[in-house]
N, CA and C atoms as an extended XYZ file, in Angstrom:
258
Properties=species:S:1:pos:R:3:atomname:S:1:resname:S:1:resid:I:1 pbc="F F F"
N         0.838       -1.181        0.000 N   UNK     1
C         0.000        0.000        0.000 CA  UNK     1
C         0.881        1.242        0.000 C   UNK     1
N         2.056        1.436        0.890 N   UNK     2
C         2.745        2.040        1.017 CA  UNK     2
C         3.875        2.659       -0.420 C   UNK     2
N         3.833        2.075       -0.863 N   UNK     3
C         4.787        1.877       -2.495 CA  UNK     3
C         4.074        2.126       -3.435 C   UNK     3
N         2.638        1.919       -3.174 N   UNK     4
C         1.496        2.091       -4.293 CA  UNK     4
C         1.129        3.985       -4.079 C   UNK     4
N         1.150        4.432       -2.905 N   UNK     5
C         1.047        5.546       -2.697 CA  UNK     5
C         1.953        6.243       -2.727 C   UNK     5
N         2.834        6.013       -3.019 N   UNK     6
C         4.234        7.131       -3.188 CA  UNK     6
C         4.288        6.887       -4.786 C   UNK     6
N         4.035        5.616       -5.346 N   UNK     7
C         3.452        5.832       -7.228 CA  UNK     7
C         1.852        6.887       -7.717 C   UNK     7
N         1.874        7.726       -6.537 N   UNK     8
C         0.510        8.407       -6.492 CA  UNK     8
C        -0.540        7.652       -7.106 C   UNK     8
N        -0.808        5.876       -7.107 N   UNK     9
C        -2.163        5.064       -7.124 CA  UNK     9
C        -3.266        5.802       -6.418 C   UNK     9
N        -4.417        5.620       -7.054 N   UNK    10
C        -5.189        6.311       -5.934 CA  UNK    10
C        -6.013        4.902       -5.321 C   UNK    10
N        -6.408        5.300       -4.243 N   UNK    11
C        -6.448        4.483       -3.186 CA  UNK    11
C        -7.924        3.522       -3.748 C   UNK    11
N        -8.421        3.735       -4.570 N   UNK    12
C        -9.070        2.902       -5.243 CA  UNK    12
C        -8.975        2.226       -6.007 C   UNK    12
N        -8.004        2.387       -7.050 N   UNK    13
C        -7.110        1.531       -7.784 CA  UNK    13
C        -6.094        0.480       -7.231 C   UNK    13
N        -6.136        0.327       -5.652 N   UNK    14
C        -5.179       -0.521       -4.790 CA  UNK    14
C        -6.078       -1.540       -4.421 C   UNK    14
N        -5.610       -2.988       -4.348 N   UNK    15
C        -5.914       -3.758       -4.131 CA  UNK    15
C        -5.232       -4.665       -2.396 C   UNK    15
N        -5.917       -4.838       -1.185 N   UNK    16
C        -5.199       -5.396       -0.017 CA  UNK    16
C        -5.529       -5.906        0.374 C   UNK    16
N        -5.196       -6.431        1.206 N   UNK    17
C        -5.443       -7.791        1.982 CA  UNK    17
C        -5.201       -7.889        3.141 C   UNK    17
N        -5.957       -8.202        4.353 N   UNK    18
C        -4.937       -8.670        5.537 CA  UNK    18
C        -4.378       -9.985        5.696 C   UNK    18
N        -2.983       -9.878        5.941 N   UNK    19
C        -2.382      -10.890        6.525 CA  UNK    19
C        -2.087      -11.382        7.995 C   UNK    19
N        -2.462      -12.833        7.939 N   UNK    20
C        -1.795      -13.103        9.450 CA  UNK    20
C        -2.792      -13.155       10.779 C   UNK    20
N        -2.832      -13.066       11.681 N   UNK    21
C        -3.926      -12.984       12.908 CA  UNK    21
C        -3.971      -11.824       13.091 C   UNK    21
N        -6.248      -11.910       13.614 N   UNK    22
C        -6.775      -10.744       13.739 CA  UNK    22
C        -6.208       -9.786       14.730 C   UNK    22
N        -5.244      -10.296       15.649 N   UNK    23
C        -4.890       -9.247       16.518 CA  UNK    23
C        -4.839       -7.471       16.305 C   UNK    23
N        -5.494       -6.717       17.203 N   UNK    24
C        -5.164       -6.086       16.440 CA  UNK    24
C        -4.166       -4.769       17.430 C   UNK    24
N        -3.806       -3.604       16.750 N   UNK    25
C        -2.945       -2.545       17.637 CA  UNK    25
C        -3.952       -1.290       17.645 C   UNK    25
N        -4.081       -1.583       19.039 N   UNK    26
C        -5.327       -0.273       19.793 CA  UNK    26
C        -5.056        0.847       20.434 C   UNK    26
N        -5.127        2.022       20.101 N   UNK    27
C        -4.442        3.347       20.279 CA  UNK    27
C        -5.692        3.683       21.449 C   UNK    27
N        -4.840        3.921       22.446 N   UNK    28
C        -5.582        4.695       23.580 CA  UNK    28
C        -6.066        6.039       23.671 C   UNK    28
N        -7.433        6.159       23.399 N   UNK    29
C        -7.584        7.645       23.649 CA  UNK    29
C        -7.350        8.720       24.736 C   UNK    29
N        -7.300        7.819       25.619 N   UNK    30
C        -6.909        9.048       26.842 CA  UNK    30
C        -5.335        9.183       27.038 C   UNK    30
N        -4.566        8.697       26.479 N   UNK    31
C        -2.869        9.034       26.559 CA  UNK    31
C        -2.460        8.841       25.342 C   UNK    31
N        -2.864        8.099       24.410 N   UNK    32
C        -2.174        7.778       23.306 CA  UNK    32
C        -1.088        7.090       23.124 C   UNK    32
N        -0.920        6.099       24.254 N   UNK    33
C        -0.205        4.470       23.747 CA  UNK    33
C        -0.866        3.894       22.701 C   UNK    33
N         0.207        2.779       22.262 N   UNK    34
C        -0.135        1.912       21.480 CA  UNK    34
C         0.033        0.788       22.050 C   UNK    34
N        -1.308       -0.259       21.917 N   UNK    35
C        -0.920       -1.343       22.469 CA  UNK    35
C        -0.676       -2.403       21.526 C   UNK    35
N         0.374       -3.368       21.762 N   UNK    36
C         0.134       -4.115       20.115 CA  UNK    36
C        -0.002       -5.568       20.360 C   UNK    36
N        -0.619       -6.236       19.434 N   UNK    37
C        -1.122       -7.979       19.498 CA  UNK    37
C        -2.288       -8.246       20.522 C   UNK    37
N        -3.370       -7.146       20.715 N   UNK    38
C        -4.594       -7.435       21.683 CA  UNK    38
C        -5.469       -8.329       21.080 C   UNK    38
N        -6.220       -9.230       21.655 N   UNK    39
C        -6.726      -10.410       21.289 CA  UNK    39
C        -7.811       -9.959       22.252 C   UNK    39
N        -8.265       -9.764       22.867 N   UNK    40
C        -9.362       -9.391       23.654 CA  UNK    40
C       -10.018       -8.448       23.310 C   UNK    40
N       -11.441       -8.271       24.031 N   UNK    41
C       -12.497       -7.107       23.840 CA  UNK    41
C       -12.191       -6.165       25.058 C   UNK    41
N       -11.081       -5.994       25.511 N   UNK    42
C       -10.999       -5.406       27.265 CA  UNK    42
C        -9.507       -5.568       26.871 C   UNK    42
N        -8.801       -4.649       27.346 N   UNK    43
C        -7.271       -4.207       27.382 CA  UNK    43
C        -6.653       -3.489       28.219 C   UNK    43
N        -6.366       -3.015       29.009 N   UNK    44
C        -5.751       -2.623       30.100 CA  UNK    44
C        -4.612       -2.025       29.140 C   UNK    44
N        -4.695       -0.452       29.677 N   UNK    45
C        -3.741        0.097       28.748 CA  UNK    45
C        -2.105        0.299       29.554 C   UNK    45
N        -1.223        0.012       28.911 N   UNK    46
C        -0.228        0.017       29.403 CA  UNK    46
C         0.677        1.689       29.813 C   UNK    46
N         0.023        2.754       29.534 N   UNK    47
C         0.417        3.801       28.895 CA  UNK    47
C        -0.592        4.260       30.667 C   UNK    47
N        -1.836        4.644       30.669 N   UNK    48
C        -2.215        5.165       31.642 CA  UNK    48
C        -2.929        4.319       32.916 C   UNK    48
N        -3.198        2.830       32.190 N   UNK    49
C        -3.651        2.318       33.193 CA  UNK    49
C        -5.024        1.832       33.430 C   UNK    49
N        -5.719        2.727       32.635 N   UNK    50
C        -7.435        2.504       32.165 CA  UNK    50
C        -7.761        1.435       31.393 C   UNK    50
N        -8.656        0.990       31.505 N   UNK    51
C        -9.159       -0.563       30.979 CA  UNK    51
C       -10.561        0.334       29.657 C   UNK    51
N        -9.494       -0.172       28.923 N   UNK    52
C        -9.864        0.290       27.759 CA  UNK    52
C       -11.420       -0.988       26.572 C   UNK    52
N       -12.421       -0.353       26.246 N   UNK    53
C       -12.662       -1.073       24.752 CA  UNK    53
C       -12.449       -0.609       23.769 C   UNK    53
N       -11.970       -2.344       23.046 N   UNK    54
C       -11.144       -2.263       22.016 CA  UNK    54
C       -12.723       -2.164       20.722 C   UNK    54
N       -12.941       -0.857       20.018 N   UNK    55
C       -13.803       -0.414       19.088 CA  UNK    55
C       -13.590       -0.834       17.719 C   UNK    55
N       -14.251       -1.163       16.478 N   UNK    56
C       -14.519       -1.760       15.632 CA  UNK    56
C       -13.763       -0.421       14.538 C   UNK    56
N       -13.740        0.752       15.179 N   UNK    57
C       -12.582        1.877       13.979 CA  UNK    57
C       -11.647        2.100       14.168 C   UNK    57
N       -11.109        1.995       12.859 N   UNK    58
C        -9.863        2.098       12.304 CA  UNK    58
C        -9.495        3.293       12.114 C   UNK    58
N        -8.764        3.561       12.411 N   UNK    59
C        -7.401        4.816       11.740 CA  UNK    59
C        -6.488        4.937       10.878 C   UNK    59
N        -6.569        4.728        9.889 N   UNK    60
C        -5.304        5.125        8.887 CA  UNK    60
C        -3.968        5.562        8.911 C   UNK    60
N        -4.956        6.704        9.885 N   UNK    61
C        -3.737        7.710       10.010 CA  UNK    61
C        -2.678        6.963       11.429 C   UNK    61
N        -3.317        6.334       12.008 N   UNK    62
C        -2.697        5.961       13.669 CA  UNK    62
C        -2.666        4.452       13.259 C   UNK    62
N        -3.014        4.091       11.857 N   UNK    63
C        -2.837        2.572       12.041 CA  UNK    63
C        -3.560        1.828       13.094 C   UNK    63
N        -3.882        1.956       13.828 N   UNK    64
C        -4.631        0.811       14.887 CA  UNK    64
C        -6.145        1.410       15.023 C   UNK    64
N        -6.539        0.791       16.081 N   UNK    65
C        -8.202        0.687       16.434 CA  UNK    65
C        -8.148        1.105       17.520 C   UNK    65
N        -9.313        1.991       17.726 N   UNK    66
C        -9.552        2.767       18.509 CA  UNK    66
C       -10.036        2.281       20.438 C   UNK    66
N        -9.126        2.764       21.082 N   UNK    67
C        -9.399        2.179       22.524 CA  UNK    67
C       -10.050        3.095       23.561 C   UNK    67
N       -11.382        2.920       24.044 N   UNK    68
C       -11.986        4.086       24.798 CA  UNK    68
C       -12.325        3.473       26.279 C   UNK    68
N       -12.074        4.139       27.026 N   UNK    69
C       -12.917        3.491       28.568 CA  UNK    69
C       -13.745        2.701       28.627 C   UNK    69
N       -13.377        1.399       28.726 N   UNK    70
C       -14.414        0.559       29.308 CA  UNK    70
C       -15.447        0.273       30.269 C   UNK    70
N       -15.114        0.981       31.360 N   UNK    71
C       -15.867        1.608       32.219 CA  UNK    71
C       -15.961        3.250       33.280 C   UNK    71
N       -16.706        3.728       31.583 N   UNK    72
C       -16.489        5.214       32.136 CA  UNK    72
C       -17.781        5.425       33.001 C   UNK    72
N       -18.739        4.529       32.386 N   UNK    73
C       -20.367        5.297       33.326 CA  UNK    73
C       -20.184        4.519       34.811 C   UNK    73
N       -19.898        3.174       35.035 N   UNK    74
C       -19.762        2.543       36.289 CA  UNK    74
C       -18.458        2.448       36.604 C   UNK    74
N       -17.398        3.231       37.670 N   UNK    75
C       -16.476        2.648       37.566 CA  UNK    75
C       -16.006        1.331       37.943 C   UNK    75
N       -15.029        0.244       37.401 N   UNK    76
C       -15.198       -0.761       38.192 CA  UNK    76
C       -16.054       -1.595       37.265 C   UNK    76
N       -16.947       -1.361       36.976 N   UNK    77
C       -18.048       -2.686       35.929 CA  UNK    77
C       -17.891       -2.573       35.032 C   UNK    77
N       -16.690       -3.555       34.833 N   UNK    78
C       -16.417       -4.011       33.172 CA  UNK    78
C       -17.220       -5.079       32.466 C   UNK    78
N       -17.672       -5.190       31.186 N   UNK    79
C       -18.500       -6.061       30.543 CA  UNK    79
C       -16.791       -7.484       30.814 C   UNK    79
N       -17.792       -8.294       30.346 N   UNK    80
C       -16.593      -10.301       30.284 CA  UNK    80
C       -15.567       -9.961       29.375 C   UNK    80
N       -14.038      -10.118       29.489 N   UNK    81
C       -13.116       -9.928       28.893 CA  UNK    81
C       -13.507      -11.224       27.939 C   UNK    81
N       -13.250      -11.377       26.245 N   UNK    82
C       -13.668      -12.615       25.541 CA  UNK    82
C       -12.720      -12.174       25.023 C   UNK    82
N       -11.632      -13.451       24.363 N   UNK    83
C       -10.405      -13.646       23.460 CA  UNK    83
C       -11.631      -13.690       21.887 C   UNK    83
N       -11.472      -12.547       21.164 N   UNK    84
C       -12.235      -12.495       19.993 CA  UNK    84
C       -11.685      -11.822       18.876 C   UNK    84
N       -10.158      -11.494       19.185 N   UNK    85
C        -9.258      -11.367       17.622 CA  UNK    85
C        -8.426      -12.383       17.965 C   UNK    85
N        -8.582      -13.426       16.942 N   UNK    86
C        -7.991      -14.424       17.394 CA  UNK    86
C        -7.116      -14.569       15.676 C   UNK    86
């Protein structure tokens, strides 16, 4: 993708694929770590400490998926951690 865009392809004319396991790398919104190879729906961020969910958007620009408080309305009541990028 990277090589295709410096041949100014436009990003519709590119063809990709993912490779490899769904794991994915989840950028923390409240500090902005990166966490990388999360396999879970629940992540514990290494950066501030907050138990993050791991959200279904992507970033381009940040490369990873988006990580927001898991329990911002209750503190403490997190939904079941499930291994689901596998």
């Amino acid at each position: 993708m990277k090589i295709a865009l410096e041949f100014d392809l436009n990003k519709d004319e590119i063809r990709a694929e993912e490779l490899g396991t769904l794991a994915r790398r989840v950028h923390c919104v409240h500090c902005r770590h990166a966490s990388e190879e999360v396999r879970t729906n629940i992540v514990k961020c290494a950066g501030c400490g907050q138990w993050l969910l791991v959200r279904d958007h992507y970033s381009r620009r940040l490369a990873a998926y988006m990580g927001v408080m898991a329990d911002a309305e209750v503190p403490g009541d997190l939904p079941p951690v499930k291994e689901v990028f596998l």
